[in-house]
C-alpha positions as CSV (number, residue, x, y, z in Angstrom):
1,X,95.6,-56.4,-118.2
2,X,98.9,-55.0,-118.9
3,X,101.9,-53.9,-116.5
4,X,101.1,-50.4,-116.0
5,X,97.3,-51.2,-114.9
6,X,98.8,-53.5,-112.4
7,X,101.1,-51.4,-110.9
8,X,98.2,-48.9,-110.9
9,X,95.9,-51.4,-108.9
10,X,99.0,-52.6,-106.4
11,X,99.4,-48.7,-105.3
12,X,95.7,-48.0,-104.7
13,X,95.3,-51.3,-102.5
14,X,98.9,-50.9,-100.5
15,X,97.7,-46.8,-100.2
16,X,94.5,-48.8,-98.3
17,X,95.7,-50.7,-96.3
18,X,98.0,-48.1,-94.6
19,X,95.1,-45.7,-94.2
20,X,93.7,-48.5,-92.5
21,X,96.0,-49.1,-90.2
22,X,96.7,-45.6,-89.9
23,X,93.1,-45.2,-88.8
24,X,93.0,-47.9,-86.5
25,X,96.5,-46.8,-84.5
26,X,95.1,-43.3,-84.9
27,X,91.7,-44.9,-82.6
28,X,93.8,-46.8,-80.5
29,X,95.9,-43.6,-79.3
30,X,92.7,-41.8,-78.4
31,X,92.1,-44.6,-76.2
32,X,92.8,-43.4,-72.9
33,X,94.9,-45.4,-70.7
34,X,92.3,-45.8,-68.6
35,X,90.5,-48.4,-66.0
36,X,87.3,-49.4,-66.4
37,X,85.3,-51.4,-63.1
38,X,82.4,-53.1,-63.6
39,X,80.8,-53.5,-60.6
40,X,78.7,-56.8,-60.0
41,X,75.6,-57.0,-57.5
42,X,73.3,-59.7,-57.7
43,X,69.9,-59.5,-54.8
44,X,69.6,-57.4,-52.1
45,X,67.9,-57.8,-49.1
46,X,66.7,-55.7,-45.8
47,X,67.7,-57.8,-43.3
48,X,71.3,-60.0,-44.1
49,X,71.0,-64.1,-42.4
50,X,72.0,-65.4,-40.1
51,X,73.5,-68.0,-42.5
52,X,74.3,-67.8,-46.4
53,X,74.9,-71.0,-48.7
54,X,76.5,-68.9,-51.0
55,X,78.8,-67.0,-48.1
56,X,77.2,-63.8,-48.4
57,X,78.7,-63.3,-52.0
58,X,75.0,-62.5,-53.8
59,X,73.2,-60.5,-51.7
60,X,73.6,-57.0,-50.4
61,X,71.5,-54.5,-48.6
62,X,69.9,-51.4,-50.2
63,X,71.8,-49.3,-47.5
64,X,75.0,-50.9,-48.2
65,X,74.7,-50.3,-52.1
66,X,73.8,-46.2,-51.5
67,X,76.4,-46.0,-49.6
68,X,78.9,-47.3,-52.0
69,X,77.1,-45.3,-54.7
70,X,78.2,-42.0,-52.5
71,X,81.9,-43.1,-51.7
72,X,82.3,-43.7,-55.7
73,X,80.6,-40.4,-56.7
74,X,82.8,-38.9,-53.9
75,X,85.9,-40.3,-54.9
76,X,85.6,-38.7,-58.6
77,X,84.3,-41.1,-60.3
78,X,81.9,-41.1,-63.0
79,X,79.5,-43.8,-63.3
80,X,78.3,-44.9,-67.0
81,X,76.3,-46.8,-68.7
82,X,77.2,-49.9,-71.5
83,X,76.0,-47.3,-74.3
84,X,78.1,-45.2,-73.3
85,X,81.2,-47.2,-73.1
86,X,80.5,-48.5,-76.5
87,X,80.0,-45.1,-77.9
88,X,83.6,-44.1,-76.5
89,X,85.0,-47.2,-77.7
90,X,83.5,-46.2,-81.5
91,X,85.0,-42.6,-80.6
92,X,81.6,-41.0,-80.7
93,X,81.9,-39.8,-77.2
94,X,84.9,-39.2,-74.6
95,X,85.6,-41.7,-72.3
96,X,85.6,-39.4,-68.4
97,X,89.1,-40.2,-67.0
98,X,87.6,-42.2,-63.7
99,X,84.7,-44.3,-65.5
100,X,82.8,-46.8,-63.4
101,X,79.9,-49.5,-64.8
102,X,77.3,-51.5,-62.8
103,X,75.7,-53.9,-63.4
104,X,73.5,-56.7,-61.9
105,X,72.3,-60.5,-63.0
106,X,69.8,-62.9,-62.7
107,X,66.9,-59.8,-62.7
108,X,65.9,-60.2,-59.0
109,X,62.6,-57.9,-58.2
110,X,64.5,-56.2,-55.3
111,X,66.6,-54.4,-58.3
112,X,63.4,-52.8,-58.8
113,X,61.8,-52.6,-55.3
114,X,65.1,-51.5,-53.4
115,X,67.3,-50.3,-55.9
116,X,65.7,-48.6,-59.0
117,X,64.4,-45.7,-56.1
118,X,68.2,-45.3,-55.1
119,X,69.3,-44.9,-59.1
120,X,66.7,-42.2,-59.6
121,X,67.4,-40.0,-56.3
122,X,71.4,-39.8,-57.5
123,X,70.9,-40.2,-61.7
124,X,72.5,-43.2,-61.7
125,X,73.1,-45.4,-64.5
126,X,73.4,-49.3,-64.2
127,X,72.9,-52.6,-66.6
128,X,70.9,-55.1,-65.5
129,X,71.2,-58.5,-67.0
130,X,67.9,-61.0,-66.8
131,X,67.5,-64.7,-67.2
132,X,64.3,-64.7,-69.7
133,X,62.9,-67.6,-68.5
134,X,62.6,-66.5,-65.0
135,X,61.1,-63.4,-65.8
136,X,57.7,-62.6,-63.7
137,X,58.5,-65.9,-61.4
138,X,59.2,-66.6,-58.2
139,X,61.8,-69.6,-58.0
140,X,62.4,-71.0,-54.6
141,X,61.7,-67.9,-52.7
142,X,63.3,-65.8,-55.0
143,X,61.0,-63.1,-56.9
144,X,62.1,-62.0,-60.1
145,X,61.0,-58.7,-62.4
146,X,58.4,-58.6,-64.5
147,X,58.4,-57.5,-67.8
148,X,56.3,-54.0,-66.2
149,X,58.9,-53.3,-64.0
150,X,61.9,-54.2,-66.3
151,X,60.1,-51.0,-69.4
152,X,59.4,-48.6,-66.6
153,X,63.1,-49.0,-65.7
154,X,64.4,-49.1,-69.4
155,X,62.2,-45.8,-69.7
156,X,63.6,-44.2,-67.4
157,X,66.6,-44.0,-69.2
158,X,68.6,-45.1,-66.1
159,X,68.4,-49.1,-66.7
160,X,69.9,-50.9,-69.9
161,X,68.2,-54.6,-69.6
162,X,70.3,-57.3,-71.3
163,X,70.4,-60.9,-71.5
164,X,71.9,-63.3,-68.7
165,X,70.5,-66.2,-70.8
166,X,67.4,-67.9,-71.7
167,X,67.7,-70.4,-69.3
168,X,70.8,-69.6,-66.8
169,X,72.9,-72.9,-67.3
170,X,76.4,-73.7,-67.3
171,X,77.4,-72.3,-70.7
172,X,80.4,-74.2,-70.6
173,X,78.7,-77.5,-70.9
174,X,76.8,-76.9,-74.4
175,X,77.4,-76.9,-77.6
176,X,78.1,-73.7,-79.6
177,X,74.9,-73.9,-81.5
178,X,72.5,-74.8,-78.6
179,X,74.1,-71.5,-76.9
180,X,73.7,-69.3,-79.4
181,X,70.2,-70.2,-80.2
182,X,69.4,-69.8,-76.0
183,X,70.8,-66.4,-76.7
184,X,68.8,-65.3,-79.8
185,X,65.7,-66.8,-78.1
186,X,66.4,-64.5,-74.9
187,X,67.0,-61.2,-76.7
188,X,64.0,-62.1,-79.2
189,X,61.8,-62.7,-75.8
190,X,63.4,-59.1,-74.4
191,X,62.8,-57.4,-77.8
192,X,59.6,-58.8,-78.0
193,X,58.3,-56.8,-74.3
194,X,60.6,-53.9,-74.6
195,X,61.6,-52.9,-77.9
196,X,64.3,-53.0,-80.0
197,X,67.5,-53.0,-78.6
198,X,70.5,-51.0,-80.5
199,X,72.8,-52.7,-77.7
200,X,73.0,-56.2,-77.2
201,X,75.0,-57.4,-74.7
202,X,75.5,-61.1,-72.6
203,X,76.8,-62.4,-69.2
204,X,77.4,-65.6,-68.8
205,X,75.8,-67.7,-66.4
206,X,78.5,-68.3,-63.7
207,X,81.0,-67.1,-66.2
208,X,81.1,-70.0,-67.7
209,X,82.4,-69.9,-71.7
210,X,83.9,-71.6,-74.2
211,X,86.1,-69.9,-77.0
212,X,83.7,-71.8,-79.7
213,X,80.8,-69.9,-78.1
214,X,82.1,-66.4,-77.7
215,X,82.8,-66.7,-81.5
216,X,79.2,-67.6,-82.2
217,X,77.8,-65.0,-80.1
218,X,80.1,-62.5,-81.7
219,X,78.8,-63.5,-85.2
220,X,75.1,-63.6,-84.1
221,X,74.8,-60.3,-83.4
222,X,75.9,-59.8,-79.4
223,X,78.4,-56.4,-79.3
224,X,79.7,-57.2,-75.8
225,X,80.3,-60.2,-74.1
226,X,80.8,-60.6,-69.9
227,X,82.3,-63.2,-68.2
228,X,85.3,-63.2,-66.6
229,X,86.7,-61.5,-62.9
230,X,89.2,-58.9,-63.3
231,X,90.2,-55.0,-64.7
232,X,89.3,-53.6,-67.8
233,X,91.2,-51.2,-69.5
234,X,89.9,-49.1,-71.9
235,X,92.7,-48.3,-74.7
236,X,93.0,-52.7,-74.9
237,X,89.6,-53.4,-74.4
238,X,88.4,-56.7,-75.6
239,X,84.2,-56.3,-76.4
240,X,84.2,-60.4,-76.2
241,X,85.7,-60.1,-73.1
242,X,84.4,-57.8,-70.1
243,X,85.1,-58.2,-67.0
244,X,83.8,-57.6,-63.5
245,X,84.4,-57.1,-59.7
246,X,81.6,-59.0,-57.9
247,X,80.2,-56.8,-55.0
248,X,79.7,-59.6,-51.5
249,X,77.3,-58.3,-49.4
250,X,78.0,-55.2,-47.5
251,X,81.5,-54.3,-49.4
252,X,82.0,-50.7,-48.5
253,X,82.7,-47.9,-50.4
254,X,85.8,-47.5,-49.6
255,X,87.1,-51.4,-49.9
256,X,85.3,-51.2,-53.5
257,X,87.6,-48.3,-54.0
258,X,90.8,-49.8,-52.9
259,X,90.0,-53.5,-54.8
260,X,89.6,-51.0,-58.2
261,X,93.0,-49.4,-57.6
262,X,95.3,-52.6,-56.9
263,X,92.7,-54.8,-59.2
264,X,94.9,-55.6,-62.5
């Protein structure tokens, strides 16, 4: 090959790589400088104890969560789903300048029973993340969806269901291979009752991680990862690292709203 063929080659690949990077600054400045809450409510319940052994911190009541669903709609927010963010992310879509998620784990039958009835009376979009193995049980009092309940939400078009593991252990404590196949196993069972899903995204279990794992997950196939308690904001978003405002039980409205506006 002689000089001129090489000089040729060098110009095409260094005119590349700035188009490259010219692309990706030029994606990065359409990223608002915006916050992005996820809001995190596990059960719910009609009547709150007397006593909680996880001090009130995973239950809430279905008034309490229609009422916070009111204040944020009130206060200008616009409440979207995980599609959507990644679609805004990918520039398909705008992101709306107050954008709020929500999202629940563990897949508790009250989501359906008390919950799912307040999404459809406002048009609400939320994420709900279920443990696959715990699907259709009831676990030490606890009732959890079935896989009927889980495609007439999906159907709907106002539930996205995602995995919150196979098994709902302490991620932290496994090897990167076991967790990644507990993974694949959960989205194959969810795929299996409700279709294939475009989206795949996973909360860990107590938020419990490890670097090596988020890597695997990333290469197997997962496009968002939860797991951490904290702000997001939209024009540095990490995918491999979402994170969440958990919801105690009876949080109003208005507290939710102040914790998003001093939350870093």
């Amino acid at each position: 090959m002689n000089f001129k063929k090489i000089l040729i080659i060098v110009v095409i690949v260094v005119i590349a790589m700035g188009l490259f990077f010219t692309f990706h600054q030029y994606k990065n400045n359409k990223r608002v400088d915006a916050k992005v809450p996820v809001l995190l409510y596990h059960d719910f319940v009609k009547i709150v104890p007397c006593e909680d052994p996880d001090n009130f911190n995973y239950i809430n009541t279905p008034e309490s969560f229609e009422e916070n669903i009111k204040t944020i709609l009130e206060n200008g927010y616009t409440i979207i789903s995980m599609q959507e963010l990644n679609d805004a992310y990918n520039l398909k879509t705008e992101l709306p300048s107050k954008p709020i998620i929500i999202t629940f784990d563990d897949g508790y039958y009250s989501n359906y029973e008390y919950i799912y009835p307040i999404l459809k009376k406002y048009n609400v979009k939320v994420s709900i993340f279920i443990v696959t193995d715990k699907v259709g049980k009831k676990i030490d009092g606890k009732k959890y969806l079935g896989w009927n309940e889980c495609l007439e939400m999906q159907n709907s078009g106002l539930v996205e269901i995602f995995s919150h593991s196979k098994r709902h252990v302490f991620y932290d404590k496994l090897g990167a291979r076991v967790i990644r196949d507990d993974v694949k196993e959960s989205y194959q069972e969810i795929e299996k009752n409700l279709g294939k899903q475009n989206l795949k995204v996973f909360a860990y279990p107590y938020g419990a991680y490890t670097k090596e794992a988020v890597w695997a997950l990333k290469q197997n196939g997962i496009d968002m990862q939860v797991y951490d308690i904290g702000m997001n904001y939209f024009n540095k978003l990490n995918k491999d690292y979402i994170k969440r405002i958990n919801i105690p039980c009876e949080m109003t409205g208005k507290e939710i709203v102040e914790e998003i506006t001093k939350t870093n």
